[in-house]
C-alpha positions as CSV (number, residue, x, y, z in Angstrom):
1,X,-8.4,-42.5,32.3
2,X,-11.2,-42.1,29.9
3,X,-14.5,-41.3,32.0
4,X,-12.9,-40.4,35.6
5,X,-9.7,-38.7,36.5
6,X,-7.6,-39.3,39.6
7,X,-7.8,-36.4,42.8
8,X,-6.5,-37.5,46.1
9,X,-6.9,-41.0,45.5
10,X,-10.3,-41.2,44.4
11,X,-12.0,-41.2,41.2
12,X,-14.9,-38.6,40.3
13,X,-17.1,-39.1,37.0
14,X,-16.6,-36.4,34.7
15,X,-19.8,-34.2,35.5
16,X,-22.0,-32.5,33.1
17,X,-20.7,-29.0,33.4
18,X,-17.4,-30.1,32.2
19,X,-18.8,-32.0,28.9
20,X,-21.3,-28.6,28.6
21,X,-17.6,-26.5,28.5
22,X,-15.6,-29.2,26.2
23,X,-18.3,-28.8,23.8
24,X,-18.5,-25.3,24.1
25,X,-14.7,-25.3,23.5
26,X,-14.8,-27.2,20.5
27,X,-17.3,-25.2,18.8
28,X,-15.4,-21.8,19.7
29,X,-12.3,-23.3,18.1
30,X,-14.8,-24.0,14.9
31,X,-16.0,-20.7,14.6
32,X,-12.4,-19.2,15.0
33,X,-11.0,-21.1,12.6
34,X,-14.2,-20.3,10.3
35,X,-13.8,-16.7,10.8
36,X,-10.5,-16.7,10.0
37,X,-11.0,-18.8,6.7
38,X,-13.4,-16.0,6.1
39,X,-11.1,-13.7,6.8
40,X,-8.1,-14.6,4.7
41,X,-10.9,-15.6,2.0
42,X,-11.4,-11.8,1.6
43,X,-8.0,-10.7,2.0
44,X,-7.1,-10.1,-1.6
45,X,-10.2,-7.8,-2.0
46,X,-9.6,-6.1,1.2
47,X,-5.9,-5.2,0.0
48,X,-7.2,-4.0,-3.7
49,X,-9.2,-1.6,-1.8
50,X,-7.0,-0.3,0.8
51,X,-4.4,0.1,-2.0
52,X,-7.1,2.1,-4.4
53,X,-7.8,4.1,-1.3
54,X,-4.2,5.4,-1.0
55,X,-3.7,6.0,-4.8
56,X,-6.9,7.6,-5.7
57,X,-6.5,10.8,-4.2
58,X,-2.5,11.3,-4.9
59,X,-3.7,10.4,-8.0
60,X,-6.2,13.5,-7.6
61,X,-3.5,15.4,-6.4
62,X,-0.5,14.4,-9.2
63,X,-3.3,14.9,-11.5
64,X,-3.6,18.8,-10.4
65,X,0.0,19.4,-9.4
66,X,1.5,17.8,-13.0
67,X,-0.7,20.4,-14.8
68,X,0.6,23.2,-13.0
69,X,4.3,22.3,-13.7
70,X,3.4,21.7,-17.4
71,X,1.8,25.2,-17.6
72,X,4.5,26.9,-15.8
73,X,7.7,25.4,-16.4
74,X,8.0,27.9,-19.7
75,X,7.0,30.9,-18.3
76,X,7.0,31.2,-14.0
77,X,10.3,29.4,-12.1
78,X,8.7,29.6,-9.1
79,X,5.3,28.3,-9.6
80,X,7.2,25.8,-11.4
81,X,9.4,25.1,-8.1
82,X,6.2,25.3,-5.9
83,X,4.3,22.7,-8.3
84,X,7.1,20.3,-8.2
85,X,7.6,20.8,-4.2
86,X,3.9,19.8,-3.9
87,X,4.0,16.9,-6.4
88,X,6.9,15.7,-4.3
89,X,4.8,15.9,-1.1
90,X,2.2,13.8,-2.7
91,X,4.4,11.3,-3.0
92,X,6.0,11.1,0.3
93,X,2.8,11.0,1.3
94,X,1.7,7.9,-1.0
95,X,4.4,6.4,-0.3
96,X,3.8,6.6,3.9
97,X,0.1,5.1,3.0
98,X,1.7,2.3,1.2
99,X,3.8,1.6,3.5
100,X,1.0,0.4,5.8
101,X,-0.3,-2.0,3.6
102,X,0.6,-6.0,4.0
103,X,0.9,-7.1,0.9
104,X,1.3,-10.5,0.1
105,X,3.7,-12.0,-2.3
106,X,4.4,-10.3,-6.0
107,X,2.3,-7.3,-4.9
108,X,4.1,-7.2,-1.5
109,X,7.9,-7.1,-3.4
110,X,6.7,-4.7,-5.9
111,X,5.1,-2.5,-2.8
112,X,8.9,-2.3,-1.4
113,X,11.0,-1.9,-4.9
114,X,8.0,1.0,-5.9
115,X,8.6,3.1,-2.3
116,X,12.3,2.9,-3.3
117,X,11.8,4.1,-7.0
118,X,9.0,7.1,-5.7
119,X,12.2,7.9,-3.3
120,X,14.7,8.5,-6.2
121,X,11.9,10.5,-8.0
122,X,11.1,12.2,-5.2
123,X,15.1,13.3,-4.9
124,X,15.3,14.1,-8.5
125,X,12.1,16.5,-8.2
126,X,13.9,17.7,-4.8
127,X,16.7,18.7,-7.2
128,X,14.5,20.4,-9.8
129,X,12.9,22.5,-7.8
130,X,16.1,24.1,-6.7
131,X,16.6,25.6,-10.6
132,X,17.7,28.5,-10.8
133,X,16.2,29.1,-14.1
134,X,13.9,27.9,-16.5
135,X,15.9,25.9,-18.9
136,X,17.9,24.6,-15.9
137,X,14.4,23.1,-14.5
138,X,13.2,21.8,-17.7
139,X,16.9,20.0,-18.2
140,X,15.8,17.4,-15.9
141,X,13.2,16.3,-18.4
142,X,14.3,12.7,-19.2
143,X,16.1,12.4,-15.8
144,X,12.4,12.6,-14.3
145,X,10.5,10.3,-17.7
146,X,13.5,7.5,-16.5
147,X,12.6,7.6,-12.6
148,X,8.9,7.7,-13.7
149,X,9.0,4.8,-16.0
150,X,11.1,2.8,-12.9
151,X,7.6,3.6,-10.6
152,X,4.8,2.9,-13.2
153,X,6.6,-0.2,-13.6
154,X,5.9,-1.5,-10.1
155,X,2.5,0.2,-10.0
156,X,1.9,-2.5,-12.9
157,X,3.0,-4.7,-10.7
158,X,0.9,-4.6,-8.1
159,X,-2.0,-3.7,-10.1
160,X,-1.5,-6.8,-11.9
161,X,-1.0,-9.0,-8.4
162,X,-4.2,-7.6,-6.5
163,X,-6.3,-7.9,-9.5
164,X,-6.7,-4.1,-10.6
165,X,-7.1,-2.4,-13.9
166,X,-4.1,-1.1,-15.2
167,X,-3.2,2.7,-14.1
168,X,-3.9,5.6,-16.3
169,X,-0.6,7.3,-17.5
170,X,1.4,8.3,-14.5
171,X,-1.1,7.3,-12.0
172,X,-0.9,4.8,-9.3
């Protein structure tokens, strides 16, 4: 039935209201699929950004917080402790952020094995800032280079995937 269709028994031309709405329906679906094109055109950019949007300011933070613990972990145990608690809040915190990110393929894997690295960190710092002395909190030295190494692996990762510039020591 190419120009009529059957109701009742009787055929009825196809009017021009319904060519007006095919028509319209075609170029809808155009302009969907368009926008989506657009859309997933963009999508690598858009994820660079939302990922430099998390890191920069626990970068800010690490930045401030390492500082402290270098400073006092000779001299004051509990600024020491309270640096490290914060440093490990920061990375919760990233890692919450991140976690809201789609990321697509390399950068996406990397996303997942980095949260579970930062999590080991963050339990090592968790365990360093429970010293009960100085040289006790300074004995986790190379306990805490290893689990940082494991994380600025993946941020490399990533980085690398979503077409960023490689991190600054320690950052993400």
């Amino acid at each position: 039935m190419s120009d009529v269709y059957a109701s009742h028994g009787r055929a009825r031309p196809i009017g021009p209201a319904f060519v007006a709405l095919a028509v319209l329906a075609v170029v809808a679906v155009i302009v969907l699929i368009v926008a989506g094109l657009l859309y997933y055109s963009g999508s690598s950019a858009r994820i660079a950004s939302q990922y430099a949007a998390v890191a920069a300011p626990a970068n800010q933070a690490l930045t401030a917080e390492v500082a402290g613990y270098t400073h006092n972990r000779r001299h004051d145990l509990a600024a020491a402790e309270s640096d490290l608690r914060r440093e490990a809040k920061t990375e919760v915190s990233f890692d919450t952020e991140l976690a809201r990110i789609t990321f697509p393929g390399t950068a996406g894997t990397a996303a997942g094995v980095l949260v579970q690295a930062d999590e080991k960190r963050i339990k090592l710092i968790g365990l360093q800032a429970q010293s009960s002395s100085l040289r006790q909190l300074r004995s986790f030295g190379s306990a805490d280079q290893t689990t940082a190494a494991a994380v600025e692996v993946q941020v490399g990762r990533i980085r690398q995937a979503l077409g960023l510039p490689p991190a600054s020591g320690g950052d993400f």
